[in-house]
DRENDO-1510 file (C-alpha; in Angstrom, 1 decimal, always signed):
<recs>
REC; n; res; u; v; w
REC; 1; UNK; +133.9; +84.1; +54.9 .
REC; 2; UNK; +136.1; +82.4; +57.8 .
REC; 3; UNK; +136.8; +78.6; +57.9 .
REC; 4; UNK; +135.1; +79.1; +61.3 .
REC; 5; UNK; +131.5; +80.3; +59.8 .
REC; 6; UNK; +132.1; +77.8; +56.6 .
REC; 7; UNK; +132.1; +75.1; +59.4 .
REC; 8; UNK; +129.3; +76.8; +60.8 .
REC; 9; UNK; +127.0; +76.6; +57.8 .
REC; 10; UNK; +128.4; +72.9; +57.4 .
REC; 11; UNK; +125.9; +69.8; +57.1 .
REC; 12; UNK; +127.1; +68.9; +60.9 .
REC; 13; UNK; +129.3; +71.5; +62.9 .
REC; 14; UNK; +132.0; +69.9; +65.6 .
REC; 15; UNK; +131.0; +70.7; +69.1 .
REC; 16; UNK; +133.9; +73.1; +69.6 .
REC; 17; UNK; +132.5; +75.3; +66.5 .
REC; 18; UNK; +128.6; +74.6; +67.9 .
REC; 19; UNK; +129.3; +75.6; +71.7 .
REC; 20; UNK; +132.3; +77.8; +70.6 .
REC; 21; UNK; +130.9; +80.4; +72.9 .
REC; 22; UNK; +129.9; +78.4; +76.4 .
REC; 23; UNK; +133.5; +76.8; +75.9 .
REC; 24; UNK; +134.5; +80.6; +75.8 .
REC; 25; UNK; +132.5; +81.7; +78.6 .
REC; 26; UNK; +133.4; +78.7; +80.7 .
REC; 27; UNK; +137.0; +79.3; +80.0 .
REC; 28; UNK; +136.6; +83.1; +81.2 .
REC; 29; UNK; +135.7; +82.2; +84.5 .
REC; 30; UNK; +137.0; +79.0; +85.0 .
REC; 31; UNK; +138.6; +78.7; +88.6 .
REC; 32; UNK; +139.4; +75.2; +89.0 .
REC; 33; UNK; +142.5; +73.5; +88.9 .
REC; 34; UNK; +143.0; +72.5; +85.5 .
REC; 35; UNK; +144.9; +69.4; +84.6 .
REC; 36; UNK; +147.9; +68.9; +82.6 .
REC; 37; UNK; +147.3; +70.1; +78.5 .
REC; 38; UNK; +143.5; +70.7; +79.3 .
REC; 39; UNK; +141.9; +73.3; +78.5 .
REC; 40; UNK; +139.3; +73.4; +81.3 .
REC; 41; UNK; +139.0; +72.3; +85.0 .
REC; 42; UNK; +137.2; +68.9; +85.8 .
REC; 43; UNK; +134.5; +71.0; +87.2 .
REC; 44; UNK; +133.7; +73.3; +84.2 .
REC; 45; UNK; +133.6; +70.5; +81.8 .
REC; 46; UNK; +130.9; +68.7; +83.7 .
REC; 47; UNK; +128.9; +72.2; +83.4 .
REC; 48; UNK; +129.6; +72.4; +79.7 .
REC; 49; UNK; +128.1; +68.6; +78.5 .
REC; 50; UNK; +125.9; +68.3; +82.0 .
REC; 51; UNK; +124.6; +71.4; +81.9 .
REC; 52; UNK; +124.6; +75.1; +84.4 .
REC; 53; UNK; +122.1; +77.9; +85.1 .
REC; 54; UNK; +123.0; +79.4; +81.7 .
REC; 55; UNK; +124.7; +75.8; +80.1 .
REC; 56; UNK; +122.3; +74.0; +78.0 .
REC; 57; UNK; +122.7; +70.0; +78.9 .
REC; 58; UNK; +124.1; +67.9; +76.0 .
REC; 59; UNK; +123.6; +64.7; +77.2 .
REC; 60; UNK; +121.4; +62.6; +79.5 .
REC; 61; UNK; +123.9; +60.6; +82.1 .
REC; 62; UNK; +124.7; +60.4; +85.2 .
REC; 63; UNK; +126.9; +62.8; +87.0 .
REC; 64; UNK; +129.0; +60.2; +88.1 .
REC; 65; UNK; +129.8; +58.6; +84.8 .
REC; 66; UNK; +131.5; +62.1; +84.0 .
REC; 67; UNK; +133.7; +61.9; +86.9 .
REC; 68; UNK; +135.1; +59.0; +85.8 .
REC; 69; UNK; +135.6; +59.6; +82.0 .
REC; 70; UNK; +137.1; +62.7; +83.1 .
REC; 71; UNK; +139.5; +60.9; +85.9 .
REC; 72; UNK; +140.4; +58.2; +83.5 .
REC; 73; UNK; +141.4; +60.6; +80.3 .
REC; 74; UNK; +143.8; +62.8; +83.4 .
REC; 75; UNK; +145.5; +59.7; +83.8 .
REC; 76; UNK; +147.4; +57.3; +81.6 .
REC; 77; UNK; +144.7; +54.9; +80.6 .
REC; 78; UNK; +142.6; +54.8; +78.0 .
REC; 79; UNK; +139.1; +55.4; +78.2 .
REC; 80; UNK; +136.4; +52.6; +76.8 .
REC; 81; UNK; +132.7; +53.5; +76.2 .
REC; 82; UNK; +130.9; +50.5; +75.8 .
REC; 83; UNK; +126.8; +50.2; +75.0 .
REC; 84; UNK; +124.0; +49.6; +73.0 .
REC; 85; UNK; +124.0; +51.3; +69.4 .
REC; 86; UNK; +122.1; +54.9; +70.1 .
REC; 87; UNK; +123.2; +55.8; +73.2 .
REC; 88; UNK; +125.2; +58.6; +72.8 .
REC; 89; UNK; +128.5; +57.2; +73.5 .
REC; 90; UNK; +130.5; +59.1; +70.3 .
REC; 91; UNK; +128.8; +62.4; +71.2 .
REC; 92; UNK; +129.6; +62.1; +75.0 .
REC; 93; UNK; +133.3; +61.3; +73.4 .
REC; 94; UNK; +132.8; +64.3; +70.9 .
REC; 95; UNK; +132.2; +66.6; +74.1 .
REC; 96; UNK; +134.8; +65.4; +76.3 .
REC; 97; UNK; +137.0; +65.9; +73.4 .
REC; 98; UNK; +136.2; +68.9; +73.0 .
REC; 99; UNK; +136.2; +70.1; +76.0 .
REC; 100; UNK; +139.4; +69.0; +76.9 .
REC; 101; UNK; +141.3; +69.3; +73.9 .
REC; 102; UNK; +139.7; +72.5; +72.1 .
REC; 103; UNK; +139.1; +70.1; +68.9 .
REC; 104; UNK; +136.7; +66.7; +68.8 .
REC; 105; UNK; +137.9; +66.2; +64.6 .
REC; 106; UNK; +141.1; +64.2; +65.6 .
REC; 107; UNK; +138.9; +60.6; +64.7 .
REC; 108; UNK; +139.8; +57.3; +63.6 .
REC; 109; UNK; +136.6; +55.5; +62.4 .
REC; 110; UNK; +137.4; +51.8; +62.8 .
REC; 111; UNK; +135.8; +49.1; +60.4 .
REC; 112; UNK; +137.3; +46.0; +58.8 .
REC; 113; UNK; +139.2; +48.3; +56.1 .
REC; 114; UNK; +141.0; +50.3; +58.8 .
REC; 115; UNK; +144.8; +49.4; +58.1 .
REC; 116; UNK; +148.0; +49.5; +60.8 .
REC; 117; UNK; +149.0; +52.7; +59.1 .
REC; 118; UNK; +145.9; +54.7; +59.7 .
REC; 119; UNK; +146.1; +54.5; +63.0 .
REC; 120; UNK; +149.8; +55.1; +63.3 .
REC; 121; UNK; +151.1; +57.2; +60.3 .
REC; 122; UNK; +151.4; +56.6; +56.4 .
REC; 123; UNK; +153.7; +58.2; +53.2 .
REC; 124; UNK; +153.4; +60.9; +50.8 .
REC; 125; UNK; +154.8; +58.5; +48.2 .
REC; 126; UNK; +155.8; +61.4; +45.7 .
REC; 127; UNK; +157.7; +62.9; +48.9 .
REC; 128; UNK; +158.9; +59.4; +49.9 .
REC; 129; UNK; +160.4; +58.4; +46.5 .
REC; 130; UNK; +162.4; +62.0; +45.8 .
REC; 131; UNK; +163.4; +62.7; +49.4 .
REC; 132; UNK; +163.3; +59.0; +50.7 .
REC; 133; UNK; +161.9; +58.5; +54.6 .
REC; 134; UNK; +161.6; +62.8; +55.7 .
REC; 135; UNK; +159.6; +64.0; +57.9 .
REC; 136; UNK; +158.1; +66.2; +55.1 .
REC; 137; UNK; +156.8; +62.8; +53.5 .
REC; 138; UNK; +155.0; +61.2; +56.7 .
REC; 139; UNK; +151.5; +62.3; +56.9 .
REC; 140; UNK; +150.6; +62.2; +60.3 .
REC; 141; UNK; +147.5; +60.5; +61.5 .
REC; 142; UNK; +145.5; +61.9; +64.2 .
REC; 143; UNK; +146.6; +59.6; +66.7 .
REC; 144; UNK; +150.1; +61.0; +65.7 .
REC; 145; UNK; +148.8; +64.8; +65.7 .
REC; 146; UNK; +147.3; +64.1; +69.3 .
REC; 147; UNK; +150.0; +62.4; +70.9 .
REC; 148; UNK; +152.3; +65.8; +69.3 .
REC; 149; UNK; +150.2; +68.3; +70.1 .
REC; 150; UNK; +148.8; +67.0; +73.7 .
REC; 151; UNK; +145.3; +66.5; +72.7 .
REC; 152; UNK; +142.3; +63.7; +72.6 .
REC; 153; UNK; +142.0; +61.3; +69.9 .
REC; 154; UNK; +138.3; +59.3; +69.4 .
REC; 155; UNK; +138.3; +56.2; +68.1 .
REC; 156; UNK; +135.5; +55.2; +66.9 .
REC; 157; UNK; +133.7; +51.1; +66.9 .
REC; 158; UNK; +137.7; +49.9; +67.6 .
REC; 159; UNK; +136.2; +46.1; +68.0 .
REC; 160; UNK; +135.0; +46.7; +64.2 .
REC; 161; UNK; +138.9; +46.9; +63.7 .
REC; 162; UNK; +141.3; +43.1; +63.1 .
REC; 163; UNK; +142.6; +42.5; +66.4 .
REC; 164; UNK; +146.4; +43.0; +64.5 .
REC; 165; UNK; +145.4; +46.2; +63.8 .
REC; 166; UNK; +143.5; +46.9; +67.3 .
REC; 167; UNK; +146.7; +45.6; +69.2 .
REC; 168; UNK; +149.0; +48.3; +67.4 .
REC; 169; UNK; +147.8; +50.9; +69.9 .
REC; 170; UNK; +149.9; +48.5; +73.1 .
REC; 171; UNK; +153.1; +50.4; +72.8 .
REC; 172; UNK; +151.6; +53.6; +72.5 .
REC; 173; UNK; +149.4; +53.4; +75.4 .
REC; 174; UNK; +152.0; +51.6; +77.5 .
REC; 175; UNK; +155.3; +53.7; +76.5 .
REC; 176; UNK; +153.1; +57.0; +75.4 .
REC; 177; UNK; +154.9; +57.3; +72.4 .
REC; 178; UNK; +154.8; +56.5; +68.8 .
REC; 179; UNK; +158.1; +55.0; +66.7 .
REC; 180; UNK; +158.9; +55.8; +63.6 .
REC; 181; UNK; +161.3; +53.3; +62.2 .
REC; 182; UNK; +161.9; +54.8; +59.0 .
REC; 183; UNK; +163.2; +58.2; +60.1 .
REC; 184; UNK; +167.3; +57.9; +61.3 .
REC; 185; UNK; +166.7; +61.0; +63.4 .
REC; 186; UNK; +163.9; +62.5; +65.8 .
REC; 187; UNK; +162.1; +58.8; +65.3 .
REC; 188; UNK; +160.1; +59.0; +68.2 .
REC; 189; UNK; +157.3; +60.8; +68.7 .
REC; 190; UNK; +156.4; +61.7; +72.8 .
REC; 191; UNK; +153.0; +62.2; +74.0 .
REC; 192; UNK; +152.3; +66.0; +74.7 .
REC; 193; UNK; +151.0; +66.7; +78.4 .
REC; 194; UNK; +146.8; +66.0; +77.3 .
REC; 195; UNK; +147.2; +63.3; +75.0 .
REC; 196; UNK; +145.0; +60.4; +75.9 .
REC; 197; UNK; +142.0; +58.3; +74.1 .
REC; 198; UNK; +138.7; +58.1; +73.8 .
REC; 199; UNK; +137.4; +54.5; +72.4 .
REC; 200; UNK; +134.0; +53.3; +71.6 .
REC; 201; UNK; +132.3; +50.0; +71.4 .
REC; 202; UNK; +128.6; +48.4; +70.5 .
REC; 203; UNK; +127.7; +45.6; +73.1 .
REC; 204; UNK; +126.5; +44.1; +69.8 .
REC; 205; UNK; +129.8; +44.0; +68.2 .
REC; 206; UNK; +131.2; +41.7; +70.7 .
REC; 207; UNK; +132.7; +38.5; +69.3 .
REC; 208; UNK; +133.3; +40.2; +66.2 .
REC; 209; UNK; +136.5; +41.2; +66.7 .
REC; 210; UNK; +137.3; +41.0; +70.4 .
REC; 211; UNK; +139.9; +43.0; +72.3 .
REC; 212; UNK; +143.1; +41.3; +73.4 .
REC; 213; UNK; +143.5; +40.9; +77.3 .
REC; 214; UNK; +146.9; +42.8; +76.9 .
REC; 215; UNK; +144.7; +46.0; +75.0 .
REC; 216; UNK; +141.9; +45.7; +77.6 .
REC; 217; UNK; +144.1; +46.3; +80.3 .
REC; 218; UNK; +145.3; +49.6; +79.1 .
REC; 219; UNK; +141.5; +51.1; +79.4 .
REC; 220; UNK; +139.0; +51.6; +81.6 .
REC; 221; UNK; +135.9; +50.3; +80.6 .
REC; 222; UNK; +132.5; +52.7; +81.6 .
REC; 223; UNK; +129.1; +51.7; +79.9 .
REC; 224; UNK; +126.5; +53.9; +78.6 .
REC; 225; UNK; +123.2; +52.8; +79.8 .
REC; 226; UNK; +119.9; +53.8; +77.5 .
REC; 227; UNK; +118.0; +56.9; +78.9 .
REC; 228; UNK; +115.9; +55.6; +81.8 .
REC; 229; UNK; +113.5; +58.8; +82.5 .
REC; 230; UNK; +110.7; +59.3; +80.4 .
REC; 231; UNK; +110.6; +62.7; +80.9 .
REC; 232; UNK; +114.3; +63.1; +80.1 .
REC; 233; UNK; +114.1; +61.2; +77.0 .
REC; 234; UNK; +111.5; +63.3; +75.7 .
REC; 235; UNK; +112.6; +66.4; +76.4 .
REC; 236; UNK; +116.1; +65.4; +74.7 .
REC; 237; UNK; +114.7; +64.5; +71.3 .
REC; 238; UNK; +112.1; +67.9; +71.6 .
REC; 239; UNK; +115.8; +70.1; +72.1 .
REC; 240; UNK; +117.9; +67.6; +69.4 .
REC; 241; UNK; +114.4; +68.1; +67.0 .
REC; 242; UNK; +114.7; +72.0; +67.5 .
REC; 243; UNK; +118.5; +71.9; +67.2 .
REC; 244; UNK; +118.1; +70.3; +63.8 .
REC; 245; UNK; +115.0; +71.7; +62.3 .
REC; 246; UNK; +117.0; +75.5; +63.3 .
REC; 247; UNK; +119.4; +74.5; +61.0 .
REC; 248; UNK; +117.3; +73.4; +58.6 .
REC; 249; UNK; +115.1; +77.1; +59.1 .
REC; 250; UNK; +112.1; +75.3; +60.0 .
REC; 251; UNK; +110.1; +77.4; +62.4 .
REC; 252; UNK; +107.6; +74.6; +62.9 .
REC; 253; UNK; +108.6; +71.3; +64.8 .
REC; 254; UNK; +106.2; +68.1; +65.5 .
REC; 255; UNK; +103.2; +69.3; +68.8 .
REC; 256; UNK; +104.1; +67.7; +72.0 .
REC; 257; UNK; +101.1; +65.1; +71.2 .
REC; 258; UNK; +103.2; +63.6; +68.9 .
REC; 259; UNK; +106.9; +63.4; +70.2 .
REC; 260; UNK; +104.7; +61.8; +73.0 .
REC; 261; UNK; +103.7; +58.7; +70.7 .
REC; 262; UNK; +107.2; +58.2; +69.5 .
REC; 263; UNK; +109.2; +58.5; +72.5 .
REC; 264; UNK; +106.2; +56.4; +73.8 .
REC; 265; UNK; +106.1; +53.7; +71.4 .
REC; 266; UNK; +110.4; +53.7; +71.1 .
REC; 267; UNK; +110.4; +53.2; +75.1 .
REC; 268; UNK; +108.3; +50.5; +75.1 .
REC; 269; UNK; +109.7; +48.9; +71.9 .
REC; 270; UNK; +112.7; +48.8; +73.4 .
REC; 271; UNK; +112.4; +47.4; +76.7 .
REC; 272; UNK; +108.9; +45.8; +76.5 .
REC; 273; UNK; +107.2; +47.3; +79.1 .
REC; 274; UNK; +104.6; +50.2; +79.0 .
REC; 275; UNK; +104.6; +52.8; +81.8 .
REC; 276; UNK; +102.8; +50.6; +83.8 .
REC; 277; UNK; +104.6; +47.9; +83.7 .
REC; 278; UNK; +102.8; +45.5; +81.8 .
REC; 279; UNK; +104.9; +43.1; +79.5 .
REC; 280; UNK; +104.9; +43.6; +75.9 .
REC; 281; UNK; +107.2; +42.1; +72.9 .
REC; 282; UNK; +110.7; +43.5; +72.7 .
REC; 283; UNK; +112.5; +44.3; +69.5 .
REC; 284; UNK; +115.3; +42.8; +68.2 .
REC; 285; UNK; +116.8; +45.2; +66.9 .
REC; 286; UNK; +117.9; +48.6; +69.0 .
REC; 287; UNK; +114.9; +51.6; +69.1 .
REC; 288; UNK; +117.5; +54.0; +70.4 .
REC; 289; UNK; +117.2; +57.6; +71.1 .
REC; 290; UNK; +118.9; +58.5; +68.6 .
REC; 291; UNK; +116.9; +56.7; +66.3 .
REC; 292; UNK; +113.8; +58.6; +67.9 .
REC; 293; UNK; +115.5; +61.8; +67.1 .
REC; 294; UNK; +116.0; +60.9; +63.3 .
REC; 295; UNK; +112.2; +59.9; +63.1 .
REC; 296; UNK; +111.1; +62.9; +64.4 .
REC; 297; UNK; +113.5; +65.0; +62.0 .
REC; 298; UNK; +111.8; +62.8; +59.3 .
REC; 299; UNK; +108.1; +63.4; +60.5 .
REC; 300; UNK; +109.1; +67.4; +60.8 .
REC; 301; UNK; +110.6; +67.5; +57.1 .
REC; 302; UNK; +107.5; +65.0; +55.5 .
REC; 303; UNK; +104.8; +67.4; +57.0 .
REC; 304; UNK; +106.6; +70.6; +56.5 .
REC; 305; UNK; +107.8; +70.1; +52.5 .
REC; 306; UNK; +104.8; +67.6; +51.6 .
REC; 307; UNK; +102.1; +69.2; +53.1 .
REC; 308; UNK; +102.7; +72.4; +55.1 .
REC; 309; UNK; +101.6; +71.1; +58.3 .
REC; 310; UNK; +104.4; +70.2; +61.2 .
REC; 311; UNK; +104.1; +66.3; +60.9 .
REC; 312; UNK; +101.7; +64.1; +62.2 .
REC; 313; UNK; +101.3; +60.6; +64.1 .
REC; 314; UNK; +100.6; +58.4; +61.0 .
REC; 315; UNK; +103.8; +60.0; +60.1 .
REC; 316; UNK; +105.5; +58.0; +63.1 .
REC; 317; UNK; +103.8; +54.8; +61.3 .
REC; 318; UNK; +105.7; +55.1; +58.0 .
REC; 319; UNK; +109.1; +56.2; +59.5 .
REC; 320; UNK; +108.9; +52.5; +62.1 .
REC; 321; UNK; +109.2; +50.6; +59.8 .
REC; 322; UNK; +112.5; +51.6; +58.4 .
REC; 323; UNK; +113.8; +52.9; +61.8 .
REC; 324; UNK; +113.0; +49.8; +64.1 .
REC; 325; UNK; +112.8; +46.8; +61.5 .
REC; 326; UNK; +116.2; +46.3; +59.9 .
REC; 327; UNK; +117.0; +42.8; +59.5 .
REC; 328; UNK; +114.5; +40.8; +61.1 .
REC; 329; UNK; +110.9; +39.9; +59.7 .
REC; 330; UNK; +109.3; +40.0; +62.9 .
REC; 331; UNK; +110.2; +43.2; +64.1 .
REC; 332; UNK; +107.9; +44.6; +61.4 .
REC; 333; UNK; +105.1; +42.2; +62.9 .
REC; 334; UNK; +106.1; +42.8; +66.5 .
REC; 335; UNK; +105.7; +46.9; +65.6 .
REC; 336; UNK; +102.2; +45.8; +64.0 .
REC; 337; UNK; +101.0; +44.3; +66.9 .
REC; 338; UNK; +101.9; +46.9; +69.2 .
REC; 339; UNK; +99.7; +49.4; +67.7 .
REC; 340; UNK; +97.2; +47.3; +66.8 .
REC; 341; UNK; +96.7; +46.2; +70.7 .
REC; 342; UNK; +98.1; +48.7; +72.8 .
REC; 343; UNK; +98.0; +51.6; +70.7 .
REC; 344; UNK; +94.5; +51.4; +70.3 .
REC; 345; UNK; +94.0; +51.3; +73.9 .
REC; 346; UNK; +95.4; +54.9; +74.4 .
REC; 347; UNK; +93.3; +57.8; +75.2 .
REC; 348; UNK; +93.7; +61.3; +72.7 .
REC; 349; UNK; +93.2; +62.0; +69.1 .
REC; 350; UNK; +97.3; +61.4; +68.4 .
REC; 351; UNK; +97.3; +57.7; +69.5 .
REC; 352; UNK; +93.8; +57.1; +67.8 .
REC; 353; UNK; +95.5; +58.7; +64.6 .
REC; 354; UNK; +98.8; +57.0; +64.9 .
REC; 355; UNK; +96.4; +53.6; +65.3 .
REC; 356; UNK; +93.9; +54.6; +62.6 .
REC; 357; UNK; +97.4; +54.7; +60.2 .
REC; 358; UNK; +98.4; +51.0; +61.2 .
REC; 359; UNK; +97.7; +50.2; +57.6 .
REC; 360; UNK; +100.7; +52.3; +56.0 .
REC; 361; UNK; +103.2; +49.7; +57.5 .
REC; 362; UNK; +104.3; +47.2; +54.9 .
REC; 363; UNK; +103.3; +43.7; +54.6 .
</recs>
């Protein structure tokens, strides 16, 4: 079995392995003029995460939003995706990189453990203390692999990261390269035609560790807005639901009826308005589409293991609770409310049923 059909068969494939063959076909008849390391034209990667005649679309965002990721990471700044948690801004990143670059896996997940060295580059320190400073002891990181080999490295919630740790990245975006101290010889490391960066950010991280002006300067920021089409929402989680219930060899996913009351009832828990218009309490916490996506998984594998059926809307119920009310009280009461009054207001058996099952939240 290749490493290539092992990563297949894995929990969560990277997009170059999942789309391995539109990338391919793209590639074959790609006419455009292609940028410096990249392995696709401008034009063709807008077809592979936007979507063509025989492209399936990966992503829900405007057109123009592409253009500019995609004119940002040909140039020599930095690219910033900034946004509410659940809007898709690491996949987008996940398909630009691998669009670009052939490989999305070169990832730095930033938190308040991530150190200067792995960012930059660390020690074998069996190597290190028989050999002393070699380039056989350095293990690279993959900001040092991509600024080598000419490729995208994502970086992941970098305002989770100290500001110290954030601002080690000045030099590199500035001078495009990356010092090695240590090593007397060949101790700089140039960046490889292609190299560039692809950072993201939660709005609701802000003031937790906030960027320096000097690191702010060296990207552009571009925010990913929530979905705002009903009709594109829902028929993102229905493809994401089939996507993930394939790989799970479940034949059966959730009826239209009831993706309706979830996408429904996430929509208007997170913006507080119905399709009307009409004003309604918003959440605290963020209903994303993402999150709608996981609760729909959830409702497909409760029906289809616990009772053989493909999930239903008292389903939805059970799921809220844990998906939309995380660390505030009255979230949970807010939810309660809404299916209580407007819920019950809704015409077809699936909103009676997903009101008649208002009892299953938890006090």
């Amino acid at each position: 079995m290749t490493d290539r059909t092992l990563a297949l068969k894995s929990q969560r494939p990277p997009a170059e392995l999942l789309y391995a063959d539109e990338l391919a076909q793209l590639a074959k008849h790609d006419s455009g003029p292609v940028p410096p390391g990249w392995r696709l034209s401008m034009k063709a990667v807008m077809r592979f995460i936007g979507g063509a005649p025989d492209i399936r679309r990966k992503i829900v965002c405007a057109p123009s939003l592409l253009e500019r990721a995609m004119v940002t990471l040909a140039s020599n700044r930095a690219l910033l995706l900034v946004g509410e948690p659940g809007t898709a801004k690491s996949l987008l990143s996940e398909l630009l990189a691998a669009a670009i670059s052939g490989t999305s896996t070169l990832t730095i997940q930033g938190s308040a453990a991530t150190t200067e060295d792995q960012i930059k580059y660390g020690w074998n320190y069996a190597l290190l203390l028989n050999d002393g400073p070699s380039p056989r002891a350095l293990v690279p990181s993959p900001l040092y692999r991509a600024l080598r080999d000419g490729r995208i490295v994502r970086f992941e919630e970098i305002t989770r990261c100290p500001p110290e740790v954030q601002d080690g990245l000045l030099s590199i975006l500035s001078e495009r390269l990356l010092m090695v101290p240590e090593l007397a010889d060949d101790n700089a490391v140039f960046a490889a035609p292609g190299f560039n960066l692809i950072a993201t950010a939660n709005t609701r991280d802000r003031g937790v560790n906030e960027m320096s002006a000097a690191l702010k300067r060296r990207f552009a920021f571009e925010t990913v807005f929530p979905i705002a089409d009903y009709d594109e929402e829902l028929a993102l989680v229905r493809s994401e639901l089939a996507r993930l219930l394939a790989q799970d060899q479940i034949a059966v996913q959730p009826s239209d009826d009831v993706l309706e009351v979830l996408v429904t009832t996430f929509r208007e828990l997170r913006t507080g308005l119905d399709k009307d218009g009409n004003a309604g309490e918003r959440l605290s916490t963020v209903v994303s589409t993402a999150e709608a996506v996981s609760v729909a998984h959830a409702v497909a594998l409760r029906g289809h293991y616990l009772r053989g059926d493909a999930g239903r809307p008292a389903d939805i119920v059970e799921a809220l609770a844990g998906a939309a009310a995380k660390d505030n009280a009255d979230d949970l009461k807010k939810i309660r409310r809404y299916i209580e009054q407007r819920a019950s207001r809704r015409k077809g058996e699936h909103w009676q049923a997903f009101h008649a099952a208002r009892h299953l939240l938890p006090e």
